[in-house]
N, C-alpha and C positions, 0 to 999 in steps of 0.2 A: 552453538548459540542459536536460541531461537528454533530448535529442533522439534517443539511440540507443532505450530506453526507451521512450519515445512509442511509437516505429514500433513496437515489438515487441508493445507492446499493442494497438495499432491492428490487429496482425496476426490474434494472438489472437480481436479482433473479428471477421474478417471470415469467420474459418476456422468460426467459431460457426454463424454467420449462414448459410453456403454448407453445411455438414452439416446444420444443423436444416431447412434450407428446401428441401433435397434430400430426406431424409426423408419429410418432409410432402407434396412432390412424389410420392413410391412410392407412398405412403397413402392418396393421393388418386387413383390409377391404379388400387389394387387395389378402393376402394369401387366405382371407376366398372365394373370387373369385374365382382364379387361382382352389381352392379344389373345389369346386362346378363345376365347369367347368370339370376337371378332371372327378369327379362324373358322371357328366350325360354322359358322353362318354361310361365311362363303364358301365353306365346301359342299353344306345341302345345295345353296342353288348352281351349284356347277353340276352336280350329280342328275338333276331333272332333264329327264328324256324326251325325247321328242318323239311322237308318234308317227309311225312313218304309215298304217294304215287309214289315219285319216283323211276325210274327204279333201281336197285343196284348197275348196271355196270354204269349207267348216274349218278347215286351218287357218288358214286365214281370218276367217273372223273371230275365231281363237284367239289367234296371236293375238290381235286388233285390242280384244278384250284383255287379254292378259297386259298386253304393253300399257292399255289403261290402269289396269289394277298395281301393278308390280311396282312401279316408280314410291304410290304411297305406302308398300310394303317394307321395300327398300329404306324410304327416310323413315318407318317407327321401328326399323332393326337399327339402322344408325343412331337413332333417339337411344333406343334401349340400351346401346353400345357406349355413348357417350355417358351416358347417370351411370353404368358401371364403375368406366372408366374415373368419373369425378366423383363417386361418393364417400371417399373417403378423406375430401377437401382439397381446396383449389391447387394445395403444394403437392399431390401423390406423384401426381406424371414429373414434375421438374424435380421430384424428389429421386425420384428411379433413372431421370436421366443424369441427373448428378452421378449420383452411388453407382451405376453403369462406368463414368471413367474415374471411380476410384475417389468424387469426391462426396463434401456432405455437407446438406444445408441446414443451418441452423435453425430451426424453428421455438416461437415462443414459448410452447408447450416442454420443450424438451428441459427447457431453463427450468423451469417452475420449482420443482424438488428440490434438486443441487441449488439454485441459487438461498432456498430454504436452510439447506444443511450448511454451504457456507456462509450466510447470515448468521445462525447458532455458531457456528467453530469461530468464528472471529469474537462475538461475544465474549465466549466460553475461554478466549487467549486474552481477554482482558482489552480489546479494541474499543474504543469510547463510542456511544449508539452511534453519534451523526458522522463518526468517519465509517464508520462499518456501511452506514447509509450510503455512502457517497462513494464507497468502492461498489458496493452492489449494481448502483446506477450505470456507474462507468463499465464493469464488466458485461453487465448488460445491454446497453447500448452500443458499445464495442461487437459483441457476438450476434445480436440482430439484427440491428438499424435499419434503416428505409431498402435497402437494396440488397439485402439478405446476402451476406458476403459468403461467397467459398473458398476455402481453404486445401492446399494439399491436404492435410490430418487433421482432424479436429481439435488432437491435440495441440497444434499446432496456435490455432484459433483461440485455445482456453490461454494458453499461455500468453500470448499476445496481449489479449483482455485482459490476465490478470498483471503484466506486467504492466500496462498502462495505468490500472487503477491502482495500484501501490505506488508508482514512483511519482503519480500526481499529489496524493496525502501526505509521501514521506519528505519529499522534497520542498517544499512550503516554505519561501522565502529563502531558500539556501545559497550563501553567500562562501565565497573564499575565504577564510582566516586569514591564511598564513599573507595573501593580495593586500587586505585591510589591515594587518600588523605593521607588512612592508612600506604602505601608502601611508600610515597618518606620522601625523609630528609627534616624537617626542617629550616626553615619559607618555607614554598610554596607562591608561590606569583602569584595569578589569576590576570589580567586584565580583564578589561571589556569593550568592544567596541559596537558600534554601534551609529544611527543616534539622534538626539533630539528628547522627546518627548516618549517615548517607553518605560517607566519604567525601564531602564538600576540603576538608582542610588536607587530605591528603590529593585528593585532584589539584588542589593551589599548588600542590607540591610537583604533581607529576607534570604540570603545564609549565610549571617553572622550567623544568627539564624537558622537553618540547622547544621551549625558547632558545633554551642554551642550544642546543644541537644546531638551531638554526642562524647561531650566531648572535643572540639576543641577551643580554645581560638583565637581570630581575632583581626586585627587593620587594620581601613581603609583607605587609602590615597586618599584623592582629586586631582586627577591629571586634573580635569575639571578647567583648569586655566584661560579658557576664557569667560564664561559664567556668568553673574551676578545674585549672588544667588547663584553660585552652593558651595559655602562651605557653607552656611547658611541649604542648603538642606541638604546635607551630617549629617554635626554635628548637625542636628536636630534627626533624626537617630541614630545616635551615643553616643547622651543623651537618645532618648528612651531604645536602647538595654544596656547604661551602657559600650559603647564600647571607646576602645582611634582613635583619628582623626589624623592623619596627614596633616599638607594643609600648603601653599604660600601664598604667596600676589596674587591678581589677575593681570593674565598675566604672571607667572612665568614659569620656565619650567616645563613641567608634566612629563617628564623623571624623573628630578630633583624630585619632589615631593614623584614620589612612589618610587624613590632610599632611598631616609629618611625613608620612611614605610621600608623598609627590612632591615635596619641598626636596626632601631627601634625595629623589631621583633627580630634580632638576638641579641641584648644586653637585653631581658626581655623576652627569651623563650618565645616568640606566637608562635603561629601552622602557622598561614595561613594572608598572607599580600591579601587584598582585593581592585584593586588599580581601581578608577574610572577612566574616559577619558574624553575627549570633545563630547561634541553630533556631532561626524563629519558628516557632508553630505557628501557622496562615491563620488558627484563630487565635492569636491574640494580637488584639489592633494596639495596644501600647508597641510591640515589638514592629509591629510593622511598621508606625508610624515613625520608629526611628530609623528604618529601611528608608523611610522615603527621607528624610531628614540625610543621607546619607546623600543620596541623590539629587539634591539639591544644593549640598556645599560642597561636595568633589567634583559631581556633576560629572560622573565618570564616562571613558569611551565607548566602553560596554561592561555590561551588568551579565555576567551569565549564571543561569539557575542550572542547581546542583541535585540530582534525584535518582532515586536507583532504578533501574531498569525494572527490576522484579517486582516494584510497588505499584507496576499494572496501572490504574485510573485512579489510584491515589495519588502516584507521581501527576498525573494528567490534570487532576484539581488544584491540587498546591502551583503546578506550573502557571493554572488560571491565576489564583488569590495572590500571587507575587506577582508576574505579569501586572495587576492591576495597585499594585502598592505601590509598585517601581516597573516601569516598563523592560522586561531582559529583553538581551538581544539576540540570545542563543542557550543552548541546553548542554551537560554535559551530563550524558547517563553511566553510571556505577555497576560495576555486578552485571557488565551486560553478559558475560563469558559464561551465565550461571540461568540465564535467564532464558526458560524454554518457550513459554508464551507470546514475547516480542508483543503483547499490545501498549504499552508506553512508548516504545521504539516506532510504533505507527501512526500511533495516534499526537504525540503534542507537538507538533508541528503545526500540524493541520489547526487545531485547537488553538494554539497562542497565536498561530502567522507569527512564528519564530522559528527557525532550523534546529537541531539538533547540531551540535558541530565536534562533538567530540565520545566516545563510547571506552568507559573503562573497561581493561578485558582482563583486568589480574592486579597482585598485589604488587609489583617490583613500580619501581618509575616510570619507566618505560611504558608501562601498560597502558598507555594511553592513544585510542588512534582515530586520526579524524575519519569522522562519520562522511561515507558516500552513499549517498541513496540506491545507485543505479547496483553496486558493486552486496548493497543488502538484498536486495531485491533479485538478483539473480543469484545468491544465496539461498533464498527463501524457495526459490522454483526452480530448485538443483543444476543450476547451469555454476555454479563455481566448482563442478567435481571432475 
């Protein structure tokens, strides 16, 4: 999951790692200069002999002169020693004494490239611009900032950085499910939205089972009133798990439909009304405007959008155009087990200020697992291995 992504990051690291410790490589080159340089200075004027057949009095006023001369001699060698020693900018010496005990500082210049290349690889995995933006930022300000931080290994340093800027994107409003299922009253009533085609009525399905495991009794309502086949699909379902259906004629109203689901749950104690939709396409405003119609007479606990992993910043848009139809209150992505890129998975969080909360990883029931940020994310930069 998410395998193209990995490598791209892993990339990232190592380009870090090979510029900053190149760097500190020169740095270390030029100190050893600059000392050598120094060095033989002071070994000519150790080597200057003193004349022992000279007069005492012309020695003496020798000396007298020389003691005059040699001091400004002395400060334009140390002049010359210091522009050695600094020409290769202010960070050479504290770079050489870093890289001396093994450590390495990070400088701006080293970023510049890699931050270049992973900007393009994030893109390139389907990352939406302003979260790609907004990891750049944080990785960067993380790896330089005002007090130029050191690390045992730079590697060390990249990872850090990039663990901070993923789990700030991915994490976005991310709430406990299972806390908010246990905490509210009685029948709760999820909808489910998003486009045709996206596994939306089989996740109704695998959440239902989700519930049961935790103790939660379900009834589903077909509110896909326009689609032929979609109560056949439904209560197909609905015989595997052993679940009750509510459905219309087709064409009915889907308002109508899953109001019957919550009458239903409150006259036979269910936990949780599970109300399907129309596979709307975000451009068509009839559809949507019965989405929001939906949402104002169920008036449900939460709305969660339905979208596949693998449709990258298509999923990311549609998450927008519903979002604003009907406000969701979390994501459930499809096909995530298939999906090498991971830019959906990073980006619509960030993008709605909605969570992700749940990641399809396969065809059976079960294949459904709540989404943890921190547990992706050290995935992503090989720490689950």
């Amino acid at each position: 999951m998410f395998d193209g992504l990995k490598d791209k990051l892993n990339s990232f690291r190592e380009d870090v790692e090979e510029t900053a410790e190149g760097a500190a490589d020169d740095a270390d080159e030029s100190a050893d200069d600059a000392d050598e340089s120094t060095a033989s200075a002071d070994a000519a004027d150790a080597e200057a002999p003193a004349s022992a057949s000279v007069d005492a009095d012309d020695a003496d006023s020798d000396d007298s002169a020389a003691e005059a001369v040699e001091p400004d001699e002395t400060d334009s060698d140390d002049a010359d020693d210091s522009d050695d020693a600094s020409s290769s900018g202010p960070g050479t010496l504290k770079r050489a004494a870093a890289f001396a005990t093994g450590k390495v500082i990070i400088e701006e210049d080293d970023l510049e490239d890699p931050l270049w290349e992973l900007e393009m690889a994030l893109l390139e995995s389907d990352v939406e611009m302003s979260v790609a933006e907004e990891i750049l930022e944080t990785v960067e300000k993380t790896m330089i900032g005002e007090t130029r931080k050191q690390v045992e290994t730079t590697g060390e340093l990249v990872e850090r950085a990039l663990h901070d800027a993923l789990v700030d994107v991915i994490s976005v409003g991310q709430f406990d499910f299972d806390e908010r299922i246990a905490a509210a009253d009685k029948p709760i009533t999820i909808v489910f939205t998003g486009v045709n085609g996206v596994g939306k009525t089989t996740s109704i399905a695998k959440l239902s089972e989700y519930l049961a495991d935790r103790g939660y009794s379900s009834v589903m309502a077909n509110g896909d009133t326009y689609r032929a086949g979609a109560n056949e699909q439904l209560q197909q379902h609905a015989e595997n798990l052993d679940r009750k259906i509510i459905t219309h004629e087709q064409g009915g109203d889907p308002a109508a439909v899953i109001y019957d689901g919550v009458e239903y749950a409150e006259a036979n104690d269910v936990d949780v009304v599970l109300g399907d939709t129309a596979g709307r396409l975000h451009t068509s405003d009839d559809l949507m405007s019965q989405l929001a119609k939906i949402d104002r007479v169920v008036d449900p606990d939460m709305t969660l959008f339905v979208d596949e992993a693998v449709a990258g910043q298509d999923a990311v848009m549609r998450a927008q155009e519903f979002n604003d139809a009907a406000a969701i209150d979390g994501t459930i992505l499809t096909k995530a087990d298939v999906d090498a890129s991971g830019g959906a998975a990073i980006s619509i969080a960030y993008v709605t200020g909605k969570p992700i909360l749940f990641l399809g990883t396969g065809q059976g029931y079960e294949h459904l697992e709540p989404f943890e940020p921190e547990e992706l994310v050290d995935q992503l930069l090989g720490n689950d291995e």
